[in-house]
N, C-alpha and C positions, 0 to 999 in steps of 0.2 A: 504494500500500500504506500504512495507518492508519501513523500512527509508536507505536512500545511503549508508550509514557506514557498512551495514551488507553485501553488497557487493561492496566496492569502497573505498580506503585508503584518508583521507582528501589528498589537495591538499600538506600539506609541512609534510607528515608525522603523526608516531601517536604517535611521540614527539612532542612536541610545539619547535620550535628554539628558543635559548635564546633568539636574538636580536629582533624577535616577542613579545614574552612575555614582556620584554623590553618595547620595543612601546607603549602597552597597558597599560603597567602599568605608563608610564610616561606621556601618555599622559590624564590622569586621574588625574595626578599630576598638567598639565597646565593647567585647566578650563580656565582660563586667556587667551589662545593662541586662537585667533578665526579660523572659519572657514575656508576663504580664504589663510588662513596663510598657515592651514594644507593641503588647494587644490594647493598651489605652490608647499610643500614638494615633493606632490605626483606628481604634473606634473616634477619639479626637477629629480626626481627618473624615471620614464618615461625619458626622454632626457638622465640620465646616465645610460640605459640600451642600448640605441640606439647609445650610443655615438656620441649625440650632442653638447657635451659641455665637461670642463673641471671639474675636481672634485674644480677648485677654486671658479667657479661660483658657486654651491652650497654651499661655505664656506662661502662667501662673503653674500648670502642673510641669510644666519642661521645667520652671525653676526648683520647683519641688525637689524634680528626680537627681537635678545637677547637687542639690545638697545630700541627698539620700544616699546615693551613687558615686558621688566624686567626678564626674563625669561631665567635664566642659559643656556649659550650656550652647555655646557655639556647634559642637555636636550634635547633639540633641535636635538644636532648628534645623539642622542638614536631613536629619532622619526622616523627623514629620513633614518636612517641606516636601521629600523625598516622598513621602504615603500620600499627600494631597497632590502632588504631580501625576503620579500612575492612576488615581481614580479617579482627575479631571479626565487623562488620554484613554481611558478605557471607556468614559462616557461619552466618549465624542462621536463616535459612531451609532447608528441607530442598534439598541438591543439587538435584533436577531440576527446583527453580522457578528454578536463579540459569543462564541462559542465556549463554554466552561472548560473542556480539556484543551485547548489552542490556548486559552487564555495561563492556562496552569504551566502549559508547556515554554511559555512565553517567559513566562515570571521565572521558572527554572534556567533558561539560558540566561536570564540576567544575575543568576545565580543567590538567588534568594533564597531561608530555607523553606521546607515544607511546612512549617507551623504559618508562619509569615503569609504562605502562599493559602495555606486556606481560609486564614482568616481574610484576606481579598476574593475568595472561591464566595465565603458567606455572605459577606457586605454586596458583593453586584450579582449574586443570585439567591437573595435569602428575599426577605418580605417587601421590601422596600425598592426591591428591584425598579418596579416600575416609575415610584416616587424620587429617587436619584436622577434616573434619566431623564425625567420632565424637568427636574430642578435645573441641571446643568445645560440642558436644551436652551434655558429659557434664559439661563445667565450669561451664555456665550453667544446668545442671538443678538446679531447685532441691532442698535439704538438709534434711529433718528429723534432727531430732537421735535417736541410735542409744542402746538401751538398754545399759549399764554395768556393774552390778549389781543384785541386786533381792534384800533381806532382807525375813520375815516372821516376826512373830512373835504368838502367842496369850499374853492377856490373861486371865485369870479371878481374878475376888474372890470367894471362899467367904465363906460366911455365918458374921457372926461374932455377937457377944451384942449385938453395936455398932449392929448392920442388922435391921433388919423383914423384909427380903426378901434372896433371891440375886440379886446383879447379871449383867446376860446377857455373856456371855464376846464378848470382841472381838478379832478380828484388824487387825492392826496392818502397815501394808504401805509401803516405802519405796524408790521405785525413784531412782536414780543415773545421767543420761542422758551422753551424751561431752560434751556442753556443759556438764559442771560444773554440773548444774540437779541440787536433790534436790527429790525429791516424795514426801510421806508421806499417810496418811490411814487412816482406819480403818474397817471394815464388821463388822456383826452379824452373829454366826456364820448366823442365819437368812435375813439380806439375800446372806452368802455362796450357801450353798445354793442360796438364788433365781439366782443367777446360774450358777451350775455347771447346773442344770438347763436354763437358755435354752442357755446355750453349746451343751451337750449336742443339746437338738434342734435349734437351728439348723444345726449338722452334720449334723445326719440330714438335715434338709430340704436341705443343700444336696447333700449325695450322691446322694439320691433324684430332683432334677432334673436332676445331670450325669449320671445313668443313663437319662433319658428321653431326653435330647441327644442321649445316644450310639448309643439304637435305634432313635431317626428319622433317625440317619447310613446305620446299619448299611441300613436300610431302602431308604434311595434310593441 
């Protein structure tokens, strides 16, 4: 049987990320750091992907272990940073491409041990399954900025003894987006109209195709 790599990219790529390789390498460093230590990192890391908690609470127990342990705090944020990297990359993909032994097989060539590796087996295929991948779906989806407010105002200069002509009346329009962006600009009350008119049938034409949709549905 073919091995997965000849058709299937590891889960974080066929780069290793730095702050993975990191992980591993530092966590080879802490022989010292026992097991439950590294099953809190990773339930830690689980809760900051779901945003249960605050990134202080994680500080706070990494300072913990650095007194309990001996063991450089500077280590320590290598590790977790290290557990919050592989289960942002394992989320990135939609669930039914990330396959539980590919995935296990994956974590072993990055040379992690077995204990390590299932408790990442439980976390992206235990109950929550579903509830992680929406979460990180929705946080890595990218952000246009949202509209704020939006003031207009009309402009006319009547003809005074001063002017040869009437100047043409302008609308004056200034939108306010959540990103603290203002935008202003101004249109011809006639460049208006032109657009009120497009708007207008492009709506029509789009109702008049979703009604064609609908009675070649109705149809078959």
């Amino acid at each position: 049987m073919p091995d997965h790599r000849s058709y299937q990219d590891p889960f974080y790529g066929w780069t290793i990320p730095k702050a993975v390789s990191l992980c591993v390498q530092t966590l080879k460093e802490c022989s010292s750091l026992p097991f439950p230590a590294i099953q809190k990192f990773i339930a830690l890391s689980e809760s900051q992907i779901l945003n249960e908690q605050s990134s202080t609470t994680a500080l706070d127990h990494l300072t913990k272990c650095t007194k309990k342990y001996d063991i450089a705090f500077e280590k320590l944020l290598i590790i977790y940073n290290g557990f919050v990297t592989i289960l942002r990359l394992a989320l990135k993909p939609p669930a039914a491409f990330l396959k539980p032994d590919i995935f296990k097989d994956d974590l072993r060539d990055l040379k992690f041990s077995e204990e390590i590796i299932e408790e990442f087996h439980n976390i992206l295929f235990g109950s929550k399954r579903d509830q992680l991948y929406l979460t990180a779906q929705e946080s890595d989806r990218p952000r246009l900025s949202l509209l704020k407010s939006f003031d207009w105002n009309l402009d006319v200069t009547l003809t005074t003894a001063s002017l040869s002509r009437c100047v043409e009346p302008l609308l004056f329009f200034k939108f306010q987006t959540t990103g603290n962006r203002t935008l202003t600009f101004e249109v011809p009350i006639k460049k208006f109209n032109e657009l009120r008119y497009n708007t207008a049938l492009l709506l029509k034409e789009m109702e008049e195709i979703d009604g064609k949709q609908t009675l070649k549905l109705l149809e078959t």
